[in-house]
MMTF fields as JSON, N, C-alpha, C and O atoms, coordinates in Angstrom:
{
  "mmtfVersion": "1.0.0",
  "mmtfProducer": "UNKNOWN",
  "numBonds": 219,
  "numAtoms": 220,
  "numGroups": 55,
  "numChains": 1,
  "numModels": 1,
  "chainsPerModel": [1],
  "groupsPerChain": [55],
  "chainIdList": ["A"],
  "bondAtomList": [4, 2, 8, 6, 12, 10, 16, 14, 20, 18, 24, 22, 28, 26, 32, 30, 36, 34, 40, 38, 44, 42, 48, 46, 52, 50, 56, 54, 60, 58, 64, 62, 68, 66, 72, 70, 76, 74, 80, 78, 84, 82, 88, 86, 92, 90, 96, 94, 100, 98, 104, 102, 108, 106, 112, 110, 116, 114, 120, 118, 124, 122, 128, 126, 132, 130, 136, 134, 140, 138, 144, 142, 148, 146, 152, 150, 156, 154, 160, 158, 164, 162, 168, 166, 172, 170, 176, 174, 180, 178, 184, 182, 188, 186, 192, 190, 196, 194, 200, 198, 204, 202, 208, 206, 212, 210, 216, 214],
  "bondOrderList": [1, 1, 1, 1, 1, 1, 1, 1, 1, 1, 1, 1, 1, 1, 1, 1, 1, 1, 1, 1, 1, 1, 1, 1, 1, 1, 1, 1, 1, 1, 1, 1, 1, 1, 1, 1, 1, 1, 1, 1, 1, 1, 1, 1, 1, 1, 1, 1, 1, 1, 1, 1, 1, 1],
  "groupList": [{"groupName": "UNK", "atomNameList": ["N", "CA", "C", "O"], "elementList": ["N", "C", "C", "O"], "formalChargeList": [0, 0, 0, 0], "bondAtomList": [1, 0, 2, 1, 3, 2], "bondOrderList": [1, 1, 2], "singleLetterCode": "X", "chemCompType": "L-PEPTIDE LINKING"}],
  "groupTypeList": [0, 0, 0, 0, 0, 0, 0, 0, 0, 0, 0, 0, 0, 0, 0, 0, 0, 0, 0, 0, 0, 0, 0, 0, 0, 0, 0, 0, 0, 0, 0, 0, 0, 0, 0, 0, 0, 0, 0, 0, 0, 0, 0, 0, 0, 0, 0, 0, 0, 0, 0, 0, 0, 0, 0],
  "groupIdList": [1, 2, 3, 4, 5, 6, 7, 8, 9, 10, 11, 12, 13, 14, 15, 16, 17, 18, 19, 20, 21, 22, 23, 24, 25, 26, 27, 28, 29, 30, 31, 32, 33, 34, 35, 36, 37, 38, 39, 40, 41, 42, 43, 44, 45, 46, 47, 48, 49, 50, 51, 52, 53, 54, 55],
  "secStructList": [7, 7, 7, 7, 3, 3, 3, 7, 1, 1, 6, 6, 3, 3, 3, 3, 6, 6, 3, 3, 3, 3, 5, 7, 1, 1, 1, 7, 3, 3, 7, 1, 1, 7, 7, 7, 2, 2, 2, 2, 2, 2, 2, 2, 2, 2, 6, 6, 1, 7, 7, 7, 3, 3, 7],
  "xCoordList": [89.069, 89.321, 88.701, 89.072, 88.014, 87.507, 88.396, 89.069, 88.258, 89.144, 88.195, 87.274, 88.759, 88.397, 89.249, 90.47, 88.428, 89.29, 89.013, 87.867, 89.753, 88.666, 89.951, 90.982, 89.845, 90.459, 90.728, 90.035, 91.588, 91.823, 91.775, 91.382, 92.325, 91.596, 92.06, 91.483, 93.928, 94.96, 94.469, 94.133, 94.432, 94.191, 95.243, 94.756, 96.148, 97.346, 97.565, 98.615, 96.194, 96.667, 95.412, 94.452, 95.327, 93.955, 94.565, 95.726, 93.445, 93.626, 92.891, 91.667, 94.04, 93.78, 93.523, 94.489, 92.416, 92.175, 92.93, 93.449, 92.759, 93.3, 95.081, 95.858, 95.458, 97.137, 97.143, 96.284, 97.785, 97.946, 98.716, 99.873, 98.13, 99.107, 99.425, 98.437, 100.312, 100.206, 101.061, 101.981, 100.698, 102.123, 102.805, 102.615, 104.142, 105.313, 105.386, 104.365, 106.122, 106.566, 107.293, 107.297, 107.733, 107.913, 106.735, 106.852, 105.338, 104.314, 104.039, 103.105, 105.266, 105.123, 104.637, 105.099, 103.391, 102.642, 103.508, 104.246, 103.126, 104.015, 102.966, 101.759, 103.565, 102.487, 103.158, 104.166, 102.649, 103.682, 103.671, 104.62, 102.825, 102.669, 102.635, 101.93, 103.496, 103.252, 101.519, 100.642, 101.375, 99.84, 100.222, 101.082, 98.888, 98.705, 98.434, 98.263, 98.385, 98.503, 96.784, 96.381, 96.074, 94.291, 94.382, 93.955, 94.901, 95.0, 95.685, 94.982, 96.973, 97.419, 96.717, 96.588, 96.035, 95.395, 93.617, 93.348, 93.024, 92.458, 92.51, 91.787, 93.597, 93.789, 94.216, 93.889, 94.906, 95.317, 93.941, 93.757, 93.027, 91.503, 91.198, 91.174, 90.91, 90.373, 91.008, 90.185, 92.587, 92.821, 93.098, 93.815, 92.522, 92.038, 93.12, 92.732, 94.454, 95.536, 96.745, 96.701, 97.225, 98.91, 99.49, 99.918, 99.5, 100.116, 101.703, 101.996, 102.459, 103.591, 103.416, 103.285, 103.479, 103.528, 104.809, 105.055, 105.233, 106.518, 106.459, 105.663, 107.618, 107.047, 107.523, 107.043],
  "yCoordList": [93.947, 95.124, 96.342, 96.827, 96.633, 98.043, 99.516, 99.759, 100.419, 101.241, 102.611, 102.78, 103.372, 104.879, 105.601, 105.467, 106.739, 107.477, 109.308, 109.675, 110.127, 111.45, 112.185, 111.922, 113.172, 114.439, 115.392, 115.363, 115.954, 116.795, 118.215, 118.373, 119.351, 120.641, 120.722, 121.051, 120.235, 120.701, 119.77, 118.615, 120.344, 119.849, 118.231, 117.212, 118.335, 117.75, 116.67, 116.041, 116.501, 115.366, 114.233, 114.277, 113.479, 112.368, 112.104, 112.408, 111.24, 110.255, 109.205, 109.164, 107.939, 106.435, 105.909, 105.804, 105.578, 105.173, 105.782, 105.165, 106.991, 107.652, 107.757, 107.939, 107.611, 107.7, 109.044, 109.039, 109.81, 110.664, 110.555, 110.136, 110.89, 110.431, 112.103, 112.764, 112.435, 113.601, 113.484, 112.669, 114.514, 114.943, 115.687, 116.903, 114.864, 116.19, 117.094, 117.106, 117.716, 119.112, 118.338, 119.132, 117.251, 116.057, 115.711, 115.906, 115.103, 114.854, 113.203, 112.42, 113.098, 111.638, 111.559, 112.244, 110.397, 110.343, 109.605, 108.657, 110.636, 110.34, 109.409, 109.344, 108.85, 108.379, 108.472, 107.885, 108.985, 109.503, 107.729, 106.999, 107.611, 105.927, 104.85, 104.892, 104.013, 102.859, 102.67, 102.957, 102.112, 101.655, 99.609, 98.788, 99.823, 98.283, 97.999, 98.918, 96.81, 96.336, 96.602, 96.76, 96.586, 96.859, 98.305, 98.589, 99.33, 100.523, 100.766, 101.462, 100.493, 100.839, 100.714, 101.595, 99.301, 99.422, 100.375, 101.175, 100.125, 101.232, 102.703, 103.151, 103.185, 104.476, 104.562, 105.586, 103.526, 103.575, 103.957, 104.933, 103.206, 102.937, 104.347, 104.904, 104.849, 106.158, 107.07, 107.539, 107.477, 108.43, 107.939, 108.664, 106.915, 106.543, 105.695, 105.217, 105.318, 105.127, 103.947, 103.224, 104.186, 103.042, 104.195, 104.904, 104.4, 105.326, 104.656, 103.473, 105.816, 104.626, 105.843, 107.056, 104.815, 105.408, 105.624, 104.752, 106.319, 106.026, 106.292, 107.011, 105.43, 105.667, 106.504, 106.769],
  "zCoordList": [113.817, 114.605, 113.927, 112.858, 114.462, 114.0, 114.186, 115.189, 113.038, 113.068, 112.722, 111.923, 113.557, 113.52, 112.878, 112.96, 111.926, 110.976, 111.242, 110.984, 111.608, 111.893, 111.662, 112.282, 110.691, 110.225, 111.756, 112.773, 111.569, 113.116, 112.339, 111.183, 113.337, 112.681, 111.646, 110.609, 111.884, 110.4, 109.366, 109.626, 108.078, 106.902, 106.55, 106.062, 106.798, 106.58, 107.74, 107.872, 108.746, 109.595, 110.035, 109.266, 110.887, 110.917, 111.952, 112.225, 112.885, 114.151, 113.845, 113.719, 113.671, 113.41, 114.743, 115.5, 115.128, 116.367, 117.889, 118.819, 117.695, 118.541, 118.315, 119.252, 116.998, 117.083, 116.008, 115.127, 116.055, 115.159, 113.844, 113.809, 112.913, 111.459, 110.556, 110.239, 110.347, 109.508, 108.579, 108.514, 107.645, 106.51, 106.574, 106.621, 106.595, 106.338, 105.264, 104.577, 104.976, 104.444, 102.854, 101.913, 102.608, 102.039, 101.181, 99.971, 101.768, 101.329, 102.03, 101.856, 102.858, 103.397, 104.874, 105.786, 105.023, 106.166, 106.967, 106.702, 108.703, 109.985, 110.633, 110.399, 111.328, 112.242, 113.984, 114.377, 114.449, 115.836, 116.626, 116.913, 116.712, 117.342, 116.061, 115.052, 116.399, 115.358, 115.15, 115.965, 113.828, 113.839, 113.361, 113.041, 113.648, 113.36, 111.976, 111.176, 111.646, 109.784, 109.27, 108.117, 110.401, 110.298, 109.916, 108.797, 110.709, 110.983, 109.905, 109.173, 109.298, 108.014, 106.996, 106.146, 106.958, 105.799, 105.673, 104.777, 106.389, 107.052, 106.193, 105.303, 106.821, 106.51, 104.802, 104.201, 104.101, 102.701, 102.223, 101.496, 102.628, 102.055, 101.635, 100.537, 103.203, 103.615, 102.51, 101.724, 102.263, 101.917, 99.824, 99.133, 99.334, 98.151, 97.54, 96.474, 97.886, 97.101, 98.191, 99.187, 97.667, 98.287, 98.385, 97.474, 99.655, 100.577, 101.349, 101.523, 101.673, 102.621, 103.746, 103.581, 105.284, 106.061, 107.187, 108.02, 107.14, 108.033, 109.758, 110.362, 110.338, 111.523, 112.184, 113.286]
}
């Protein structure tokens, strides 16, 4: 499955294949729509580290 990764205007957020993921005020990534296990890992890649994403 191919996955799309694209920063949106706010510094603090991305669209994983069209789902929105941001950070809270916390430092912990939202993801407004569940993502998929491609899409999770995906995005760990992207942002350099073992990230946890909550849903």
């Amino acid at each position: 499955m191919r996955v799309t990764i694209e920063p949106t205007v706010s510094a603090d957020a991305y669209w994983v294949n069209s789902k929105e993921v941001y950070q809270d005020s916390n430092g912990k990534w939202i993801a407004r729509e569940e993502l998929t296990a491609a899409e999770v890992t995906a995005f760990k890649r992207y942002m350099g580290g073992h990230l946890k994403i909550a849903k």
